[in-house]
C-alpha positions as CSV (number, residue, x, y, z in Angstrom):
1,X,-30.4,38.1,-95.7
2,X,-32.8,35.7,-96.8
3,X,-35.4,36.9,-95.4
4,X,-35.2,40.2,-96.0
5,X,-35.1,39.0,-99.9
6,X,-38.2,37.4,-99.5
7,X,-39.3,40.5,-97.7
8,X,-38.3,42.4,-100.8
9,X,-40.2,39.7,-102.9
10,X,-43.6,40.3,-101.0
11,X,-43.4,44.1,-101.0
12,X,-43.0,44.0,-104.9
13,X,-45.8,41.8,-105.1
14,X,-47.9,44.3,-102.7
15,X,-48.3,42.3,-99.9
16,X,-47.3,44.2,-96.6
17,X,-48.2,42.1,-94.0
18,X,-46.3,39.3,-95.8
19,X,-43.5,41.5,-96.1
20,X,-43.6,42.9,-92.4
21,X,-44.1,39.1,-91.1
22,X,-40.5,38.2,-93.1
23,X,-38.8,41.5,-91.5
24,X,-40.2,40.6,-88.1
25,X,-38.4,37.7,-88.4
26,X,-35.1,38.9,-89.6
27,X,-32.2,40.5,-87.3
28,X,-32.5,44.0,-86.4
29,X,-30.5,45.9,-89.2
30,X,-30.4,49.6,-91.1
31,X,-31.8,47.4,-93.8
32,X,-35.1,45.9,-91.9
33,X,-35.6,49.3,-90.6
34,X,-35.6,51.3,-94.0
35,X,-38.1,48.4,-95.4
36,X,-40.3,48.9,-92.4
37,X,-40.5,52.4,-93.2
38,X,-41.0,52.0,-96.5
39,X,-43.8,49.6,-95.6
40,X,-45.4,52.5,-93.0
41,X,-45.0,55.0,-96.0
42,X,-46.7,52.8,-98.2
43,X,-49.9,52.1,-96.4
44,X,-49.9,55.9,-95.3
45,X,-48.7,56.0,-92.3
46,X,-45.7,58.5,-92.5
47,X,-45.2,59.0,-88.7
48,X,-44.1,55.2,-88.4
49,X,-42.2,55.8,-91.6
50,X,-40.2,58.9,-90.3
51,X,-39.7,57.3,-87.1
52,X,-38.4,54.6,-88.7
53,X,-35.9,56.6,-91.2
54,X,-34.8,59.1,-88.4
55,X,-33.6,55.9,-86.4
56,X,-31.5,54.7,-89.6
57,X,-30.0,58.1,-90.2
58,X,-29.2,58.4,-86.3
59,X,-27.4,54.9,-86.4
60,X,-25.4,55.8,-89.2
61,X,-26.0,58.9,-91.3
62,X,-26.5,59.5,-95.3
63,X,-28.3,60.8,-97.6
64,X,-30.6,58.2,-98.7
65,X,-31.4,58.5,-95.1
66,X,-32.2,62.2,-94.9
67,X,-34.3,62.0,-98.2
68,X,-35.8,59.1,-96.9
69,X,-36.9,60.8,-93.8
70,X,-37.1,64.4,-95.3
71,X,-40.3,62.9,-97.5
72,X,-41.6,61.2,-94.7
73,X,-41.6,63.8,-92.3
74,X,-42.7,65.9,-94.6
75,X,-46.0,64.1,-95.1
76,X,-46.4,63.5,-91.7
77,X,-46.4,67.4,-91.2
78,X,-43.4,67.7,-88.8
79,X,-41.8,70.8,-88.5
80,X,-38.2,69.0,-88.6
81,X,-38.3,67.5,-91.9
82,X,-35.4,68.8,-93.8
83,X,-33.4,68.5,-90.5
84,X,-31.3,65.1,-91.0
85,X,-30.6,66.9,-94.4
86,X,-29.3,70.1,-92.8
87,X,-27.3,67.7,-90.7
88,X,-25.5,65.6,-93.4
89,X,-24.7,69.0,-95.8
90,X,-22.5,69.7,-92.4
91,X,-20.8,67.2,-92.9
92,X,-21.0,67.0,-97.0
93,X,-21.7,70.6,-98.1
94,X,-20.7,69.3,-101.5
95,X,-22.8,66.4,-101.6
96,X,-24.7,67.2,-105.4
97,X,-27.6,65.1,-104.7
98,X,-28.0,67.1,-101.2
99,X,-27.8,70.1,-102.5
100,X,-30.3,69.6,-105.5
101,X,-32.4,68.2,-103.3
102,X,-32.4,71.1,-100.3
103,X,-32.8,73.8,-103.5
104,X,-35.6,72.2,-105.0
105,X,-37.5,72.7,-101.7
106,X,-35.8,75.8,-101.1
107,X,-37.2,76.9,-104.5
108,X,-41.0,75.2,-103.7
109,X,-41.0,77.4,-100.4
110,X,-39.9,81.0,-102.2
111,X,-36.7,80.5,-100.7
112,X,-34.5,81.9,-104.0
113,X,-31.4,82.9,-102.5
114,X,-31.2,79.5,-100.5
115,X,-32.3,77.7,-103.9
116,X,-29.6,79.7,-106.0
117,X,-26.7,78.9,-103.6
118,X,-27.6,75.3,-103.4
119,X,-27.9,75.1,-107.1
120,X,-24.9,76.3,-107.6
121,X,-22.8,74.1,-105.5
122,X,-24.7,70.9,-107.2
123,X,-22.9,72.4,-110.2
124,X,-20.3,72.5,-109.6
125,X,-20.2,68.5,-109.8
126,X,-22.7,67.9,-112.2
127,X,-22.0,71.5,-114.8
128,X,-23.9,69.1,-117.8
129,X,-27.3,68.9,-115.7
130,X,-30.3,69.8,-117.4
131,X,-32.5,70.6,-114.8
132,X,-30.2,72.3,-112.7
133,X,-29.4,74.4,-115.1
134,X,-32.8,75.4,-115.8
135,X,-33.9,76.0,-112.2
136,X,-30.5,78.6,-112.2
137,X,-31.3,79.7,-115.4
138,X,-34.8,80.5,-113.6
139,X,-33.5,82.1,-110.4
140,X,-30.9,84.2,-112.4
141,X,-33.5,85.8,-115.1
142,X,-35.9,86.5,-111.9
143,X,-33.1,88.1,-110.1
144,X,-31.9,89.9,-113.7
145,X,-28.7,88.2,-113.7
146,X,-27.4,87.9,-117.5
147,X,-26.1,84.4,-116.9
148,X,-30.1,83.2,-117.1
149,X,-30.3,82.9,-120.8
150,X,-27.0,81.3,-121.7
151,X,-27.7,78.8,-118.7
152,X,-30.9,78.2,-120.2
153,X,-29.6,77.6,-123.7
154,X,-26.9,75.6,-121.8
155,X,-30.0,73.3,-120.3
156,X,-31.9,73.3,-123.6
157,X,-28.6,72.0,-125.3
158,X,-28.7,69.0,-122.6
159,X,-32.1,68.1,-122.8
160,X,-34.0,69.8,-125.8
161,X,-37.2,66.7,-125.5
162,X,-37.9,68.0,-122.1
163,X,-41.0,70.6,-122.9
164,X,-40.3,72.4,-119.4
165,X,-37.0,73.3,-119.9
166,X,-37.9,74.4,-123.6
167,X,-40.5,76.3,-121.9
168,X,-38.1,78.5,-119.9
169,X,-36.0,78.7,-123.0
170,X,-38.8,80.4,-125.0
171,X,-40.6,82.4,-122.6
172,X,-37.0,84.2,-121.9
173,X,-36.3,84.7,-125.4
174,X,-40.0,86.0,-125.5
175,X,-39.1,88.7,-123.2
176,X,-36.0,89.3,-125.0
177,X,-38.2,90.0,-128.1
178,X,-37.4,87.1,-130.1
179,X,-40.4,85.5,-130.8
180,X,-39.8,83.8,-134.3
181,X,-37.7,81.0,-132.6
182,X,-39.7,81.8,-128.7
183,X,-42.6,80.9,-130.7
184,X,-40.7,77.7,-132.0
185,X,-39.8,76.5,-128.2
186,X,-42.9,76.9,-126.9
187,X,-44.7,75.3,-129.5
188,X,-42.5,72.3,-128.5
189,X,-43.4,72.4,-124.9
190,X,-46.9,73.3,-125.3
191,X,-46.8,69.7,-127.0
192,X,-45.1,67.5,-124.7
193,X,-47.1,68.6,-121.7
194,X,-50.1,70.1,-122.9
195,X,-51.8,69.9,-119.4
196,X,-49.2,72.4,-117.7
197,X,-51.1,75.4,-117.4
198,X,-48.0,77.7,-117.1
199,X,-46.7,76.1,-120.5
200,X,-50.0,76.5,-122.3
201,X,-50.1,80.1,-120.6
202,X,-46.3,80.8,-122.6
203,X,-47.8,79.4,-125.7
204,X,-51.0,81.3,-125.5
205,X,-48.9,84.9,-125.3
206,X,-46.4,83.7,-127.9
207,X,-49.0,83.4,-130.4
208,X,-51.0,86.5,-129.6
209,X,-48.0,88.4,-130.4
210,X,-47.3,86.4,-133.4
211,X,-50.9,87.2,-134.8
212,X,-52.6,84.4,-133.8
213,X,-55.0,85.3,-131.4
214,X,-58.1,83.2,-132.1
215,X,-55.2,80.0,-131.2
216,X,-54.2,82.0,-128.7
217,X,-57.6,82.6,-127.2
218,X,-59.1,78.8,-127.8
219,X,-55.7,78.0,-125.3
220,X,-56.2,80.3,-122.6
221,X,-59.9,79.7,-122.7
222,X,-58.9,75.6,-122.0
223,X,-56.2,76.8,-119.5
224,X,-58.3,78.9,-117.6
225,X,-61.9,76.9,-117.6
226,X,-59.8,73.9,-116.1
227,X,-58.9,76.2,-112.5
228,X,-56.3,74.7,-112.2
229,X,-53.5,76.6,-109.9
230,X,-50.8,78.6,-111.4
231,X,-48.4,81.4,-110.6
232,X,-49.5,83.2,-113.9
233,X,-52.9,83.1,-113.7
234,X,-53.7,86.6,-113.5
235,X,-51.5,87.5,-116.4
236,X,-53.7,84.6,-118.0
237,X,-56.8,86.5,-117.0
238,X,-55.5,89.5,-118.6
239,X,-54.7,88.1,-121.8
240,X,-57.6,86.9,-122.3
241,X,-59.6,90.0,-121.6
242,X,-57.3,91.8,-124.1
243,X,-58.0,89.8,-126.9
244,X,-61.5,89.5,-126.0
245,X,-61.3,93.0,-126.6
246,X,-59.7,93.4,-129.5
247,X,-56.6,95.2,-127.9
């Protein structure tokens, strides 16, 4: 145990080799094995690091295990990543980190359906959690189900400083036709992350259809000169011809 503290000491001071020579030292344990991972990760070397984490999940299965070896893998480009996680759901299908976890990749691939379930099963244990209620709240108004905007209002409620789940708040209620308080929301998140493109994108049609257009055009003009990759940016594109044009 001693070692592995000073182990702990020397990675938190940035010294791998330090670290590794303490661990090499120490009886073999789930422990050693996750810091030698972590270690591999670290200096970029994800192979090691999944080898490493698949062996400690093996031995004795959880889910720091499977996350652990999920972003590993994952890096290293294997095809198997999200398997230890598959493999612990089994066992703890209502395991709320697990789930959030699988349907935040689920939702990163296009996997909706897969995302929604999963989402919905973390909520059942955590109903108060902003950011699982705003991916729902996402899924649901993409799939035109009319629990999206009270399960947006529900995450806005938990967490009304975070500018992305304001985002979703307002750009639903700007589809609704609400802009007086879409335009509010949006000003909010455009704000707190003014780098999100997507965000700025909301912002931008908000106040075009609030009268602002020379805001509005300065904004996209920012959003798009930066290239920066977004789902929206041909809606972007359009906006800004529009107002270029006067329509």
């Amino acid at each position: 145990r001693a070692l592995i503290s000073l182990a702990q000491i020397e990675m938190q001071r940035n010294d791998a080799d330090a670290a590794r020579a303490y661990l090499r030292q120490a009886p073999a344990s789930s422990q050693r094995t996750v810091m030698m991972g972590q270690i591999a990760a670290a200096e970029g070397d994800f192979e090691a690091a999944a080898a490493a984490f698949a062996d400690v999940f093996d031995e004795q299965p959880s889910f720091d295990a499977a996350r652990l070896y999920f972003l590993a893998a994952n890096n290293a480009g294997r095809s198997d990543a999200a398997s230890r996680l598959d493999t612990w759901l089994q066992s703890n299908p209502l395991d709320p980190q697990a789930n959030t976890l699988v349907g935040g990749i689920a939702l990163g691939t296009g996997d909706y359906d897969e995302a929604t379930d999963r989402f919905e099963v973390a909520l059942t244990s955590r109903p108060d959690n902003a950011a699982i209620l705003n991916n729902l709240a996402w899924l649901y108004d993409r799939a035109g189900d009319d629990r999206a905007l009270d399960y947006a209002e529900r995450a806005y409620a938990a967490a009304p400083d975070a500018p992305a789940i304001a985002d979703t708040l307002g750009w639903m209620l700007f589809g609704r036709g609400d802009n007086t308080r879409a335009l509010e929301l949006l000003e909010a998140a455009g704000a707190g992350d003014p780098t999100n493109p997507e965000i700025q994108y909301h912002l931008a049609a908000a106040l075009n259809e609030s009268g602002e257009s020379e805001r509005a055009s300065t904004i996209l003009r920012a959003v798009l000169d930066s290239e920066a990759p977004f789902d929206a940016r041909s809606e972007a594109e359009a906006l800004m011809a529009s107002i270029e044009s006067g329509n």
